[in-house]
N, C-alpha and C positions, 0 to 999 in steps of 0.2 A: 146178151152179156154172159160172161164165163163164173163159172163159180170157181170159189176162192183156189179150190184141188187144181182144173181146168190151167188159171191164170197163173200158179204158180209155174207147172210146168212147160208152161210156152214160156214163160220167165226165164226158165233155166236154158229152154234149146234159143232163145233169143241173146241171150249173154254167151252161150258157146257161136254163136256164128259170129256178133261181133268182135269176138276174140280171133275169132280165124280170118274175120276179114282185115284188122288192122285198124276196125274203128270204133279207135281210146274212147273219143268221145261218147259216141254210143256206148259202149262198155257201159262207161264211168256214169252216163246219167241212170244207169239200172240200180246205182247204188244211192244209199241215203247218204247225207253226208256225214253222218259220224260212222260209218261203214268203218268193223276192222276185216282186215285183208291178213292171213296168216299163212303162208306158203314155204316151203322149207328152205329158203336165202331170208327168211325174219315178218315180222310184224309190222303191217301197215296200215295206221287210221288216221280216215279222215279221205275225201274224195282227192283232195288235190296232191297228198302222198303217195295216194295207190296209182291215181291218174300217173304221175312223174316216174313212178319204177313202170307201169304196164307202155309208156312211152318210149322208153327205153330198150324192151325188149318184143317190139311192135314185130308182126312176122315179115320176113322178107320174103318169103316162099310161102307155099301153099301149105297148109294145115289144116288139121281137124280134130276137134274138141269134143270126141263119141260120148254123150252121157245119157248111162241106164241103171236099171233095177234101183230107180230113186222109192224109197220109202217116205213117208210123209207124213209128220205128225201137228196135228193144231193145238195151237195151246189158246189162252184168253186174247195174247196181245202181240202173239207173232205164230208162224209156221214155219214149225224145224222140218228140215228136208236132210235124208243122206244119200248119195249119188254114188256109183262108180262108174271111172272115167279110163279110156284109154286114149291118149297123144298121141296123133300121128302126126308126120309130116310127108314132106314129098320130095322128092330126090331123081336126079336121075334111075334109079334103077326102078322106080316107082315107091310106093305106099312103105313105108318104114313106123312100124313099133317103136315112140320115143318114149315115151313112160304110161304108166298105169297109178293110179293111184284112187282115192276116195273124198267126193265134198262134204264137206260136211257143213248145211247152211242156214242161216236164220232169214226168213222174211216178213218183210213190216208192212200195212196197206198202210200208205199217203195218196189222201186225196184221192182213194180208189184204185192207187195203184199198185202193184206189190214190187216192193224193192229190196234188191238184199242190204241185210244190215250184218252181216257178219260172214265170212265163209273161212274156212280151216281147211286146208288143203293138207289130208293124210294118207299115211302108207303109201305114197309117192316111189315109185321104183324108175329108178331109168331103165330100159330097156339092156343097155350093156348090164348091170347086175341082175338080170332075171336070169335065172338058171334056166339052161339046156334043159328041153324034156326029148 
């Protein structure tokens, strides 16, 4: 069995592959269900709100949800995590920079299992506004 550090982190690269594969529902069951979802198009709580918008914007192409230099901290009754994440997608021309940004997340054990109960998605940059170096 994984300890609590361990389980979180499969947690996270386990909610980035379903994201990248297109399955919602997988996603959505990593969530509790008073999950707030907080991403820069608004705020969304509750499983079957977040489920309806991550439906909508399910991928059509190939993507990838890179997340590192997660920090991790425990508290009594959850474990805050803060992640940076690079978007890519895939394209004809191959691997394209879609944005860059920062998680920022709360996780809860139910029934032994760790689920996110909140994530804020910050300093989100699309790749078009990232400056030239």
């Amino acid at each position: 069995m994984l300890g609590a550090d361990a389980a979180v982190r499969n947690r996270l690269a386990e909610i980035a592959h379903a994201a990248d594969d297109g399955r919602t529902d997988d996603y959505i069951d990593m969530f509790t269900e008073d999950a707030v979802w907080q991403v820069p198009s608004g705020t969304y709580v509750g499983r079957q709100q977040i489920h309806e918008v991550l439906a909508a914007i399910a991928p059509t192409s190939a993507q990838r949800h890179v997340v590192v230099n997660t920090v991790m901290r425990e508290h009594d009754d959850h474990i805050a995590t803060i992640s940076d994440f690079v978007f890519l997608t895939h394209a004809e021309i191959g691997w394209t920079v879609a944005a860059v940004g920062r998680y920022h997340d709360e996780f809860v054990a139910q029934d032994g299992v760790w689920k996110l109960n909140r994530r804020v998605v910050r300093d989100q940059v699309p790749a078009a506004y990232m400056p030239a170096r």
